[in-house]
N, C-alpha and C positions, 0 to 999 in steps of 0.2 A: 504494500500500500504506500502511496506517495504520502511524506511528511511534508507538512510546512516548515518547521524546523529542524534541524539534524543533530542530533543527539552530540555531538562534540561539542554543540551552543548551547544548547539549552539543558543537560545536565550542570555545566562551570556556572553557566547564570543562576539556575535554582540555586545553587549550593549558596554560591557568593549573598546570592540574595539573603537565604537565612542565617549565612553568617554576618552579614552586615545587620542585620537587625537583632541579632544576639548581643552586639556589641554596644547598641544604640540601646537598648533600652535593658540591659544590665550594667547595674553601678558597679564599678570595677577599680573605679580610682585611677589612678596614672598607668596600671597595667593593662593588656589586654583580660579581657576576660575571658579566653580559653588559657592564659595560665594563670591566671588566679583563682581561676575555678574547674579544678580537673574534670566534673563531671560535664562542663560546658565543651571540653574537647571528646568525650566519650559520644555524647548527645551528636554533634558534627560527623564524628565520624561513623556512627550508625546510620546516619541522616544519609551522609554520602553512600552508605552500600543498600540503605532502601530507595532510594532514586539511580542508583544504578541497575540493580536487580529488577524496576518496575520497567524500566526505558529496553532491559535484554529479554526482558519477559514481553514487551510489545511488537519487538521487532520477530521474537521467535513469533508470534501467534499471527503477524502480519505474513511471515514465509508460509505457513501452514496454510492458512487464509488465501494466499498466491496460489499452491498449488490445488488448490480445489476448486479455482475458477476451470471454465470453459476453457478453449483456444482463442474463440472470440470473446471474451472479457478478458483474458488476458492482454489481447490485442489493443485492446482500447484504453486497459488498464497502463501499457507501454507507452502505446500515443502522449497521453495525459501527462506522461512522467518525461515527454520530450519537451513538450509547452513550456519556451521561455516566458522572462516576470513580462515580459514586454506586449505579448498576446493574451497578459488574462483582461478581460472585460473591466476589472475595478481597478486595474492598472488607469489602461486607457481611459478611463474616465476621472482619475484622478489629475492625468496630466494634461486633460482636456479644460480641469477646471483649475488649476494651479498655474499651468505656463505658459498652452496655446490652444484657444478656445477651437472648437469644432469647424469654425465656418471659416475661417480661417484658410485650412486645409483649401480647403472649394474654392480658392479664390486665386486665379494665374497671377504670376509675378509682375504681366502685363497689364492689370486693373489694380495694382496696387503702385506704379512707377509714376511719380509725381512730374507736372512738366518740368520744373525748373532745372535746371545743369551746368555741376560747378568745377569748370575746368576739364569734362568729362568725367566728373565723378555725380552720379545721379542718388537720386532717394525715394526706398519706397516707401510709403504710406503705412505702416506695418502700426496694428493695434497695440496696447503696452501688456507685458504681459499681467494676465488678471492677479498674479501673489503682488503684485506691485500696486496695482489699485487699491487690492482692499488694504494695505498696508497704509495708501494714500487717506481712505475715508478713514482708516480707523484711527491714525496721526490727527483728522479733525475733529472727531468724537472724543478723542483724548481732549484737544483743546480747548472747546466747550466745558467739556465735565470742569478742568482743571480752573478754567474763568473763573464758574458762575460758583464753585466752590472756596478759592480762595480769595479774588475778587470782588464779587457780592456776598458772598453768606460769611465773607472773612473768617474762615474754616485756618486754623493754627500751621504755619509754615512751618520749616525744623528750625529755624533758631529759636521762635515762641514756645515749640515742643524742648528743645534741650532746655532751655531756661526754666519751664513746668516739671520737667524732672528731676533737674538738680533744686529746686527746691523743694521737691519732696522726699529726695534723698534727705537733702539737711533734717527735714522732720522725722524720720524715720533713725536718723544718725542720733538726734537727741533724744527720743524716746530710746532706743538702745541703750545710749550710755545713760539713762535715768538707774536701771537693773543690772548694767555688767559693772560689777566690779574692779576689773583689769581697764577700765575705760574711764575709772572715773577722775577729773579734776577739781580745781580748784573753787569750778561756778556748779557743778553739780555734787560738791562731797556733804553731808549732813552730819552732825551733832551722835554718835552713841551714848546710851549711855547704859545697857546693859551688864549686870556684873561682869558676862565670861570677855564681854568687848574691853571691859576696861582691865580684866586680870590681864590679856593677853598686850592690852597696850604698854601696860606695866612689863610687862617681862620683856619685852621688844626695847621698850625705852633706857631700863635697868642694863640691857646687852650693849646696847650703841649709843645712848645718851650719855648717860649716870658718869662717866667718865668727865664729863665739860660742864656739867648741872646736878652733880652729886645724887644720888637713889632718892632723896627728898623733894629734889626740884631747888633747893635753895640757891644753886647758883655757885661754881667756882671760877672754870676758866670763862665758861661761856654765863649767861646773864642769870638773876631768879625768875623761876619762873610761875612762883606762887603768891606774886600779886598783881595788881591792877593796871604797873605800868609796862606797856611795850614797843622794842626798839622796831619792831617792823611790822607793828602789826598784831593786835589778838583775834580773838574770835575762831571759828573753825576753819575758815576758809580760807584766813590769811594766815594762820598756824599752818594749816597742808600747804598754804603755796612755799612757806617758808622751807620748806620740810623738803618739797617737788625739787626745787632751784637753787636752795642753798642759800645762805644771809649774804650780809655786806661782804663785795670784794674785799680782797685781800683780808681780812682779819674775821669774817665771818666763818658758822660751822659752812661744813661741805654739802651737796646735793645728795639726794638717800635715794635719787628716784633709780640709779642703780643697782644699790642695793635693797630696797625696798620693793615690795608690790603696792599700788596705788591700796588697798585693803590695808594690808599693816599702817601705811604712815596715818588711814583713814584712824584708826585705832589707837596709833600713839597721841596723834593731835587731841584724840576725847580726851584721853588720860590725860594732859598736859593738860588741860583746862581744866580735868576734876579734882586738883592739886592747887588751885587756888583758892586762898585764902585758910590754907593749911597753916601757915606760919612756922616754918621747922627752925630749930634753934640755931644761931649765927649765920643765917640769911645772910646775902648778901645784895648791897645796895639796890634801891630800886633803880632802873636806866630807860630812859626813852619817854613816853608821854602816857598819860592814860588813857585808857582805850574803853569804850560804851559803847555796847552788843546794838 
């Protein structure tokens, strides 16, 4: 039996086929997914011996099929199998409407030759071909649409489009960091004050403070910091900036945003506020101005 496709095309295309969509819609992360998932290369290659085996099993039943024809079905069955692409019917009629219309054909090259003549080079009258027309109206139908959409109904261009997404990025970016803790700053850090937040701020502070602000807060190399006045700043949010970037050049403590996670300094900043007005004995002087929450 005559095929329209031949088995060397269209078993490689099946195949490829479900393995491209094996790949497309299993998360697999940066590997393929036939090795990251052994059973996705077992699947493929069953896949490929049941679409071989069905493609050997068609062609035997078509031989079989052949020889229980007549001599005359055979015969016709051959003819059939001679017919280039070029004599089937839906050929011809595809290339009748795509590139040179029927009537065309009918028409001598002497009712198509224009009178004028340029240098003895003549011209015939020759229709355009029809993929080029409708490419033509549908180029004006584009045009139209495009007007009366962005011109009249003033329908959003892509710069009004990128402009409307990057500001909803931005709201989606601060709603995020409202909950992610690895994201938070200086304009969205809030106040704790739960015990295990302040034991934990304490023991963080105790490790990396207490050295420049003694276990009390009262203040040695660096300032006290269990009263009212501050050199850069009280409050939570100017305690964590202090915290993020480090104090005054040159004679200030250092930046912690290395070694800290935005959650820790969030922690030690509480503690350091819940140390005020502690008054631990031989404080040291108050520095900088007073500060009101």
């Amino acid at each position: 039996m005559k095929k329209l496709i031949p088995s060397y095309l269209s078993v490689p295309f099946i195949f490829f086929a479900v393995f491209a969509a094996t790949e497309f819609f299993i998360d697999s992360g940066e590997r393929p997914a036939f090795i990251k998932f052994p059973m996705v290369t077992v699947f493929l290659l069953v896949f490929l011996f049941i679409i071989i085996a069905i493609e050997i099993t068609i062609t035997a039943v078509n031989n079989v099929t052949y020889y229980l024809l007549t001599a005359e079905e055979k015969a016709k069955l051959n003819e059939s199998k001679n017919w280039s692409l070029t004599e089937n019917k839906w050929y011809k009629k595809l290339v009748g409407l795509l590139i040179k219309p029927e009537s065309s054909a009918e028409v001598s090259e002497d009712q198509l030759l224009l009178d004028h003549d340029y240098d003895g080079i003549k011209e015939l009258d020759n229709n355009l071909p029809p993929w080029w027309v409708y490419l033509f109206y549908a180029s004006i139908v584009f045009g139209v649409v495009y007007m009366v959409r962005f011109e009249i109904l003033g329908a959003d261009n892509q710069e009004m489009e990128l402009k409307k997404e990057i500001a909803q990025a931005k709201i989606e970016v601060a709603e995020y960091m409202k909950t992610a803790p690895d994201m938070m700053d200086e304009k969205t850090v809030t106040l704790l004050t739960e015990a295990g937040d302040l034991a934990t701020g304490k023991e963080i502070f105790n490790t990396n403070c207490a050295a420049c602000h003694r276990t009390d807060g009262g203040g040695q190399i660096g300032p006290n910091l269990t009263d009212n006045q501050w050199i850069l700043g009280g409050g939570i949010k100017n305690i964590f900036h202090t915290l993020v970037n480090g104090g005054r050049d040159g004679k200030g403590m250092i930046s912690w945003k290395g070694t800290l996670k935005p959650k820790e300094m969030q922690k030690v900043a509480s503690y350091v506020i819940s140390l005020n007005g502690t008054n631990p004995p031989d404080a040291k002087a108050p520095e900088g101005e007073v500060y009101v929450e």
